[in-house]
C-alpha atoms as an extended CHARMM CRD file, in Angstrom:
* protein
*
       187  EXT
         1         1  UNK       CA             23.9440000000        8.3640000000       84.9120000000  PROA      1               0.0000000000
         2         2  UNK       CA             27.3610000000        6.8800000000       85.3450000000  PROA      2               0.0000000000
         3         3  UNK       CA             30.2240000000        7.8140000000       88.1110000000  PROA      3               0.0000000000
         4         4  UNK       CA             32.4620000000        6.8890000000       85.6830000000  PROA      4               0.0000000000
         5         5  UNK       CA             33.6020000000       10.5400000000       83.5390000000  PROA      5               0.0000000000
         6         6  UNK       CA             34.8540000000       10.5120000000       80.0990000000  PROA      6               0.0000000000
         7         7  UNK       CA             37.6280000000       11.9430000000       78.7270000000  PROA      7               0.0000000000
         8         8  UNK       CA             37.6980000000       15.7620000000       78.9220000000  PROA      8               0.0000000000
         9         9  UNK       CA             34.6770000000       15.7530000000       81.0040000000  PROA      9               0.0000000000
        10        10  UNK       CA             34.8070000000       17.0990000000       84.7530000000  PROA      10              0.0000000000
        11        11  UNK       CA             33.1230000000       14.8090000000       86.9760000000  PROA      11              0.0000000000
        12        12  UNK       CA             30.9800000000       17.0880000000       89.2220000000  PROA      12              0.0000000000
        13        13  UNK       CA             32.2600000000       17.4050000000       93.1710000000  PROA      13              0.0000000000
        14        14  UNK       CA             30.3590000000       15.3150000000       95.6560000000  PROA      14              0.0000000000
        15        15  UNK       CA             27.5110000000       17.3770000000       96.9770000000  PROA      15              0.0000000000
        16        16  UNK       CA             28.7680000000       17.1210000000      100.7570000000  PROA      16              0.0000000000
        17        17  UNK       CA             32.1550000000       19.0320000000       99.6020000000  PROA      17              0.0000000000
        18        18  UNK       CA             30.3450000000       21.4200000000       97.9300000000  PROA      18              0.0000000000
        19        19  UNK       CA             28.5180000000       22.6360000000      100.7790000000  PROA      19              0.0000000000
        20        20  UNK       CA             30.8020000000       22.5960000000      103.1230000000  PROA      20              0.0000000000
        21        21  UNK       CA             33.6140000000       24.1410000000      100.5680000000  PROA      21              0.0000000000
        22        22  UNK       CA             33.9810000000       27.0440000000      102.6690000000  PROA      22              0.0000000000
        23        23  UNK       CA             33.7880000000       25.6760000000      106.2080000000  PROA      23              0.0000000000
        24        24  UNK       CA             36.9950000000       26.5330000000      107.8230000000  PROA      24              0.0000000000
        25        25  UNK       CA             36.0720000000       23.7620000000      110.1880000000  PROA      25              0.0000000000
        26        26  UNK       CA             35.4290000000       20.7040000000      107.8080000000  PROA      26              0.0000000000
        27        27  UNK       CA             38.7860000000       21.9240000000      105.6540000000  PROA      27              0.0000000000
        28        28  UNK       CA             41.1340000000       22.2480000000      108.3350000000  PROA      28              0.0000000000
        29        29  UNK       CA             39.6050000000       18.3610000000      109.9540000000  PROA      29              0.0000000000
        30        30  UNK       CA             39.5060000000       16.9200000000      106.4010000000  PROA      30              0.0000000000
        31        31  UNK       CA             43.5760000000       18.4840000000      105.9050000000  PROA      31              0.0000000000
        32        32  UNK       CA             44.4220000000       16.9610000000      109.6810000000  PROA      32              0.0000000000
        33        33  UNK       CA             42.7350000000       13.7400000000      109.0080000000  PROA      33              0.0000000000
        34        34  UNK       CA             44.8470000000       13.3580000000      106.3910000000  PROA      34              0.0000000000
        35        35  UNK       CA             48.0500000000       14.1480000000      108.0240000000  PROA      35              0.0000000000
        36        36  UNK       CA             47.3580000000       12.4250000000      111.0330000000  PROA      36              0.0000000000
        37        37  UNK       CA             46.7700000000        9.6560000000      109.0030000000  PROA      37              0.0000000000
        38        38  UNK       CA             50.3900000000        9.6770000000      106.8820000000  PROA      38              0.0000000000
        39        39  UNK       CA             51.8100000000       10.8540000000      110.1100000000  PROA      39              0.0000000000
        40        40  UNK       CA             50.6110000000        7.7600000000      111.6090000000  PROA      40              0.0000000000
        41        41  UNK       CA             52.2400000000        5.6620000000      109.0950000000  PROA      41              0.0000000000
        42        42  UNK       CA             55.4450000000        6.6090000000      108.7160000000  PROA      42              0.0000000000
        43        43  UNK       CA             55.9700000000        6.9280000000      112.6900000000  PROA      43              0.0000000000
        44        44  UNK       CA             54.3610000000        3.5210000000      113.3550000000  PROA      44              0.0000000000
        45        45  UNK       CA             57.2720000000        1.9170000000      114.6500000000  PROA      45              0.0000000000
        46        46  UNK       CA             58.8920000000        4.7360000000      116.9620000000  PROA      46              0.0000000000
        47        47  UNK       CA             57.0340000000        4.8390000000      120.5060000000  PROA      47              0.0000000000
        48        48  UNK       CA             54.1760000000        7.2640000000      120.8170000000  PROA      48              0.0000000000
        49        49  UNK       CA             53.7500000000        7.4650000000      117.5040000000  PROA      49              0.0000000000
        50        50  UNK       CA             53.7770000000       11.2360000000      115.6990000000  PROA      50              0.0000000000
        51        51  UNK       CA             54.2690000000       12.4560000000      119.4990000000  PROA      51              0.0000000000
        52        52  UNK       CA             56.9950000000        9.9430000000      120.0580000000  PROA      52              0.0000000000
        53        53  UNK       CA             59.0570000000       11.9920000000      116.8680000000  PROA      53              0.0000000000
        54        54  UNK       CA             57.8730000000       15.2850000000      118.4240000000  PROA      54              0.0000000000
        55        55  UNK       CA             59.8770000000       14.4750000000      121.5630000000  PROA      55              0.0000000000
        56        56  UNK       CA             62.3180000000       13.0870000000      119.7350000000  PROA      56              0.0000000000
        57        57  UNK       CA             62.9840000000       16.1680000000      117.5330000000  PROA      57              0.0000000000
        58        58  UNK       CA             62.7580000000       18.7020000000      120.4240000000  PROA      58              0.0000000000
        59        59  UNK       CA             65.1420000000       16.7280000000      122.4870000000  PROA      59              0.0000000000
        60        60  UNK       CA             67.4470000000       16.2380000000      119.7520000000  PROA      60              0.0000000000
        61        61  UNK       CA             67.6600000000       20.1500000000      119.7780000000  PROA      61              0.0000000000
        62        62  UNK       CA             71.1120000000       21.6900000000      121.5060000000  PROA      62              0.0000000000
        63        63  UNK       CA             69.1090000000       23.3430000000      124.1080000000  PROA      63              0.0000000000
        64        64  UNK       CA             67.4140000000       20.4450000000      126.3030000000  PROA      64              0.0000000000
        65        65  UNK       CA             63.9900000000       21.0530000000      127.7890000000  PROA      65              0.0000000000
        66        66  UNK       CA             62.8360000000       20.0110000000      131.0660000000  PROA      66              0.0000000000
        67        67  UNK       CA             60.0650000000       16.9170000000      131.2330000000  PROA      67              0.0000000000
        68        68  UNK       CA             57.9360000000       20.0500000000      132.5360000000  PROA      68              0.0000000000
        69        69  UNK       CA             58.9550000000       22.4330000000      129.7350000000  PROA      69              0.0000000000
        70        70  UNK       CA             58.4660000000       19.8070000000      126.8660000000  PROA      70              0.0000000000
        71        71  UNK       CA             54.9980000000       18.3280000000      128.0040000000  PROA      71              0.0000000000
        72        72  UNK       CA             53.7180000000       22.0470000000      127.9520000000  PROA      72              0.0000000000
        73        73  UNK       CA             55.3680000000       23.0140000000      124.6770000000  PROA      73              0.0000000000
        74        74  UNK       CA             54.2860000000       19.9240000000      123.0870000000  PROA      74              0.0000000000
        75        75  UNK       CA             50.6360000000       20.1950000000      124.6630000000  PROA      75              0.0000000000
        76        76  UNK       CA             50.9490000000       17.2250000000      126.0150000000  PROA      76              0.0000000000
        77        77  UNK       CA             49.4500000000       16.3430000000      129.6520000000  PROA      77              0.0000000000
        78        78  UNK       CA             52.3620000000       15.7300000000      132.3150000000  PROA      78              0.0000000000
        79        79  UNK       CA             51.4250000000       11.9300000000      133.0120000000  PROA      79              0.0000000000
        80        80  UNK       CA             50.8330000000       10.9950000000      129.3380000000  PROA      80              0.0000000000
        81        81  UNK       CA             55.1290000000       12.2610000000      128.8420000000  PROA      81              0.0000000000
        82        82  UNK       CA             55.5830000000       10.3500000000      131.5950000000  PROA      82              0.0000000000
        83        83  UNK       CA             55.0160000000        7.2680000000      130.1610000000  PROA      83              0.0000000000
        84        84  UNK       CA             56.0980000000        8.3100000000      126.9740000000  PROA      84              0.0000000000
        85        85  UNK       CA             59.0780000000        9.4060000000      128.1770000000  PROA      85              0.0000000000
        86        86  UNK       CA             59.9070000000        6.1540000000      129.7880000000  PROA      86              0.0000000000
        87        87  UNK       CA             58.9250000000        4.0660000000      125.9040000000  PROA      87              0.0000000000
        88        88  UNK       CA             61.7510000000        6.4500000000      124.3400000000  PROA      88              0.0000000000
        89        89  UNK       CA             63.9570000000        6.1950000000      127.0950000000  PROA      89              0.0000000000
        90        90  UNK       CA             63.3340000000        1.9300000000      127.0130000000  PROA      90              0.0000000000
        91        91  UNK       CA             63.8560000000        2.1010000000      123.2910000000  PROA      91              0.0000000000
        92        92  UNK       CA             67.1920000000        3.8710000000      123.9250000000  PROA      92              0.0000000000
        93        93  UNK       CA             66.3540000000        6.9040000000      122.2590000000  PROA      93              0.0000000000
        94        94  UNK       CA             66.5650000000        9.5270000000      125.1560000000  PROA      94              0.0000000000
        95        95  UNK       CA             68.0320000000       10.0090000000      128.5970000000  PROA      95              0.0000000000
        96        96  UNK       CA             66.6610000000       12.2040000000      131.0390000000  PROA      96              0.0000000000
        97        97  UNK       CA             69.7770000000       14.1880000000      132.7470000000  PROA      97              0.0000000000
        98        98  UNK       CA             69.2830000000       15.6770000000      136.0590000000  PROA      98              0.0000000000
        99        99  UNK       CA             68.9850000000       19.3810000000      135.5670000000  PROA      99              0.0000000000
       100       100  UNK       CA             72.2590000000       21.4260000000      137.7950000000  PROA      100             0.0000000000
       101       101  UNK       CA             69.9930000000       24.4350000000      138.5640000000  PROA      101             0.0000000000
       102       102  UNK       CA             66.6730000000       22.2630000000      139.8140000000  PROA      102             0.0000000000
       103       103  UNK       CA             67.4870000000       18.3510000000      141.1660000000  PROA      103             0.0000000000
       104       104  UNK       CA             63.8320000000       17.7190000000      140.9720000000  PROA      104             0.0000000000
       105       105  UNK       CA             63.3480000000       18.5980000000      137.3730000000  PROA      105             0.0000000000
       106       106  UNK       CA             64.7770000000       16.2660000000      134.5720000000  PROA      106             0.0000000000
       107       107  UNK       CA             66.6030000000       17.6870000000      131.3150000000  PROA      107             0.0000000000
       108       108  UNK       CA             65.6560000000       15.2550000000      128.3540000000  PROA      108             0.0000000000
       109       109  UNK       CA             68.1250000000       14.5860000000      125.8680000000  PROA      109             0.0000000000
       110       110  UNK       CA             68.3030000000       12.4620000000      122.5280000000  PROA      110             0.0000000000
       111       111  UNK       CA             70.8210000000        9.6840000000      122.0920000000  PROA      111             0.0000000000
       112       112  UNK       CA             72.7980000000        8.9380000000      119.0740000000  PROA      112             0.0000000000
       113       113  UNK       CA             70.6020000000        6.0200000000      118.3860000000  PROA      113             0.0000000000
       114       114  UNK       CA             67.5760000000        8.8190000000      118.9410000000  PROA      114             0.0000000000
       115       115  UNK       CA             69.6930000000       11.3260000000      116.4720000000  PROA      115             0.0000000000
       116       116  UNK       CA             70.0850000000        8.5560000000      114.0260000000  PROA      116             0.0000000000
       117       117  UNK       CA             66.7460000000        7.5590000000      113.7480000000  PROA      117             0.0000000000
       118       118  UNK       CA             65.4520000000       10.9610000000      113.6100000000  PROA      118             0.0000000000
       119       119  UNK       CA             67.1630000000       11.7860000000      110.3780000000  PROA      119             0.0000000000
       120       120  UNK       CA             65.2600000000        8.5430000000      108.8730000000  PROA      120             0.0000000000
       121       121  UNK       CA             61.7280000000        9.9270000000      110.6260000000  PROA      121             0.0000000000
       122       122  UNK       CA             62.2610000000       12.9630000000      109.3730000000  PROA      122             0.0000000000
       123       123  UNK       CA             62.5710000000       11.5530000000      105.2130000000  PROA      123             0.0000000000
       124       124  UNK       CA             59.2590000000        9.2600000000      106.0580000000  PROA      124             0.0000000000
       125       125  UNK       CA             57.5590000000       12.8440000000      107.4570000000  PROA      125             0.0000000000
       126       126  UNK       CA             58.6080000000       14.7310000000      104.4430000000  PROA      126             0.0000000000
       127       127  UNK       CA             57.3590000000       11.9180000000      102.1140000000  PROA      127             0.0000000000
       128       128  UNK       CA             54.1670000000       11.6990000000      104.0620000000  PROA      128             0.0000000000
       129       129  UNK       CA             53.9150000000       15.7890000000      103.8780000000  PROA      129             0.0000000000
       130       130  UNK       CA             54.6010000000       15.3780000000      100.2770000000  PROA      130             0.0000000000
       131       131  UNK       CA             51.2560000000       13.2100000000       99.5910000000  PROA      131             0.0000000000
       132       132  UNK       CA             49.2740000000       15.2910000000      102.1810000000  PROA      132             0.0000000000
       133       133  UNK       CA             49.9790000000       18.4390000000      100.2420000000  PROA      133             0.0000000000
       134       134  UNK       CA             49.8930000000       17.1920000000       96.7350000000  PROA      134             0.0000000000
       135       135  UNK       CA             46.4870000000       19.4290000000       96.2780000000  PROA      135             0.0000000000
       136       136  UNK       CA             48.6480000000       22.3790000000       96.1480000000  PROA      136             0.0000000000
       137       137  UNK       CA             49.9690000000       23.0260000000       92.6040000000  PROA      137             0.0000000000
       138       138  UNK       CA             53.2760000000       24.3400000000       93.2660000000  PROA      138             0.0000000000
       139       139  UNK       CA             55.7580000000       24.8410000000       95.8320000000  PROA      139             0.0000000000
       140       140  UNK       CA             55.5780000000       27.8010000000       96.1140000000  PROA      140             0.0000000000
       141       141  UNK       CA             51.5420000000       27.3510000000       96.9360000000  PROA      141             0.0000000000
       142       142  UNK       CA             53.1230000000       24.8320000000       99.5970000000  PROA      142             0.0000000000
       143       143  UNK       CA             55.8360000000       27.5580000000      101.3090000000  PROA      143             0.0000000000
       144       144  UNK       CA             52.9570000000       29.9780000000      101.3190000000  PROA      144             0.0000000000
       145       145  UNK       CA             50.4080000000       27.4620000000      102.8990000000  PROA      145             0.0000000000
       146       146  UNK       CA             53.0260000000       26.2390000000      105.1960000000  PROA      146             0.0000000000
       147       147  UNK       CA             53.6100000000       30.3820000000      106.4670000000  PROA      147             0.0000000000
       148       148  UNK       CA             50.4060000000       31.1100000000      106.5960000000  PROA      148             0.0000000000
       149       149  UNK       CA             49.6550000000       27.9900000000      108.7510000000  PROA      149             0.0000000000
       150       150  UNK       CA             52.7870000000       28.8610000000      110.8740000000  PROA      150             0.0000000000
       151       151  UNK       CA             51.4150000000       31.9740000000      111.5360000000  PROA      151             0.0000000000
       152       152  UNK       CA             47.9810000000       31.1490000000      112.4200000000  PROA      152             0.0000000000
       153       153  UNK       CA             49.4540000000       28.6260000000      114.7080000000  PROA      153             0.0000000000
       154       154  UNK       CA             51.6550000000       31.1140000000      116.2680000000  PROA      154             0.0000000000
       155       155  UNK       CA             48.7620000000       33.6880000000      116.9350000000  PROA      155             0.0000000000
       156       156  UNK       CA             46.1230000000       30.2740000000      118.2210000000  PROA      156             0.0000000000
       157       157  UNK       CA             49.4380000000       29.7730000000      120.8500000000  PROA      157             0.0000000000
       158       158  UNK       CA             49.3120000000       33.0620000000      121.6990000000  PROA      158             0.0000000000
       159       159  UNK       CA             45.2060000000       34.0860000000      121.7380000000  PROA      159             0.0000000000
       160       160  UNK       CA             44.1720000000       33.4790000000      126.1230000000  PROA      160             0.0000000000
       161       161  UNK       CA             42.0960000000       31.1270000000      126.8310000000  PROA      161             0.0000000000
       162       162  UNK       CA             39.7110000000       32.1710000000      129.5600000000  PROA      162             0.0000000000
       163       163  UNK       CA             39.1760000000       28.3480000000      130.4100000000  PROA      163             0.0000000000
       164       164  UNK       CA             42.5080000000       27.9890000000      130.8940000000  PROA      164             0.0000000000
       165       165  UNK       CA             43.9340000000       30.8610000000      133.7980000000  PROA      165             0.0000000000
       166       166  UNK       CA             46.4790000000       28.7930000000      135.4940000000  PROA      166             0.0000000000
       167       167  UNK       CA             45.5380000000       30.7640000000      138.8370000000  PROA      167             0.0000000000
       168       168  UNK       CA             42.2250000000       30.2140000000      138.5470000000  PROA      168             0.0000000000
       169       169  UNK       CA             41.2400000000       27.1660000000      140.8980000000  PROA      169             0.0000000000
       170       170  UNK       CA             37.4640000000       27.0830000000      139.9940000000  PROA      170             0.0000000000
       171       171  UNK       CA             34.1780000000       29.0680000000      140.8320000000  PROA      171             0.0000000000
       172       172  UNK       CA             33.8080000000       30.8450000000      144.0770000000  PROA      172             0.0000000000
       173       173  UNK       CA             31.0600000000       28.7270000000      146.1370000000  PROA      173             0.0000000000
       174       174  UNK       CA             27.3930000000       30.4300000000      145.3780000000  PROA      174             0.0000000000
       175       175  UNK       CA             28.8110000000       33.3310000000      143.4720000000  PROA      175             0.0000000000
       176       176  UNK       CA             29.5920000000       32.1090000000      139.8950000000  PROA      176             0.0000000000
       177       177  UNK       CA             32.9120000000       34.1490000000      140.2820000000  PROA      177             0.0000000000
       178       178  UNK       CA             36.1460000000       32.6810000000      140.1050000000  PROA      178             0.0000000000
       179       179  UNK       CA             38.7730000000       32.9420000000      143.1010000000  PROA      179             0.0000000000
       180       180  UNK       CA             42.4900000000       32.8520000000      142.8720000000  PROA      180             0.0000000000
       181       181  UNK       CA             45.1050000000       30.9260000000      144.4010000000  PROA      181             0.0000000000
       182       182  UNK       CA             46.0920000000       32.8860000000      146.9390000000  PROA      182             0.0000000000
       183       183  UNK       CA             43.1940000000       35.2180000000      146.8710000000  PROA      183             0.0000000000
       184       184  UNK       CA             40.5460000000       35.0130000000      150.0880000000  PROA      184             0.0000000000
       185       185  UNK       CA             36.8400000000       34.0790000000      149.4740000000  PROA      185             0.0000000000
       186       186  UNK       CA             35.1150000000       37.2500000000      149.5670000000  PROA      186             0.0000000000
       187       187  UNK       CA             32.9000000000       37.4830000000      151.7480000000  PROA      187             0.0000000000
């Protein structure tokens, strides 16, 4: 039996995609793999990568977020901007601006060198879309994935997580239940 088909014949799909053909999870890692991948590519020279251009393209927006505001939006931990902050801000792509209502909180702002090169980022991200998505036969098949995806995105934002209650500091000693910042042990 050859792996090679001939014309007009369908070559058969490998066994493992067949059985896991409708496993949300496998689809939406295989779909990410991919992107991450082409993402990866076309940001490989811009510091922090694919989260380098997120920063980037949220800071190049004309309402600046704080260093606070952006790490949470972006999901990224508070130390990790840190640092990335500083690479973008070495590269000469942002500036952090002192925020007028809070001293202690920074407003982070793109450059024109950071405005400029996101316009280029933003061709190799639509290029690298463009290969990610070629499964889809049209565009419309594309807008409609691309909504759809928005909005699941939107509601997984949105959905609590119960692991995540920001007053929550942790389980109550020797009762399993959680206490609350501010909230006395009972007892």
């Amino acid at each position: 039996m050859s792996a090679v088909s001939r014309p007009g014949e369908q070559q058969a799909e490998p066994a493992c995609r067949a059985a896991l053909s409708d496993d949300l999870g496998w689809a939406l890692g295989a779909v990410f793999r991919s992107y991450a991948k082409a993402a990866n590519a076309a940001f490989g020279d811009v510091p922090g990568g694919a989260r380098g251009y997120q920063v980037l393209r949220a800071s190049a927006r004309s309402d600046p977020r704080s260093q606070l505001e952006l790490a949470s939006h972006l999901g990224v931990d508070r130390t990790v901007m840190t640092y990335l902050l500083d690479d973008l801000e070495g590269a000469g792509l942002i500036r952090r601006h002192p925020d007028p209502a809070d001293r202690r909180a920074r407003r982070i702002v793109a450059t024109t060198a950071g405005r400029d090169l996101l316009g280029d980022l933003s061709r190799r991200l639509s290029a690298a879309e463009d290969r990610v998505l070629a499964g889809l036969d049209s565009q419309e098949d594309r807008r409609v994935f691309r909504s759809l995806l928005r909005r699941l995105a939107t509601h997984a934002g949105d959905v609590p997580d119960p692991g995540r209650d920001a007053c929550t500091i942790g389980p109550q000693a020797g009762s399993g239940r959680a206490v609350r910042a501010g909230q006395a042990p009972a007892g």
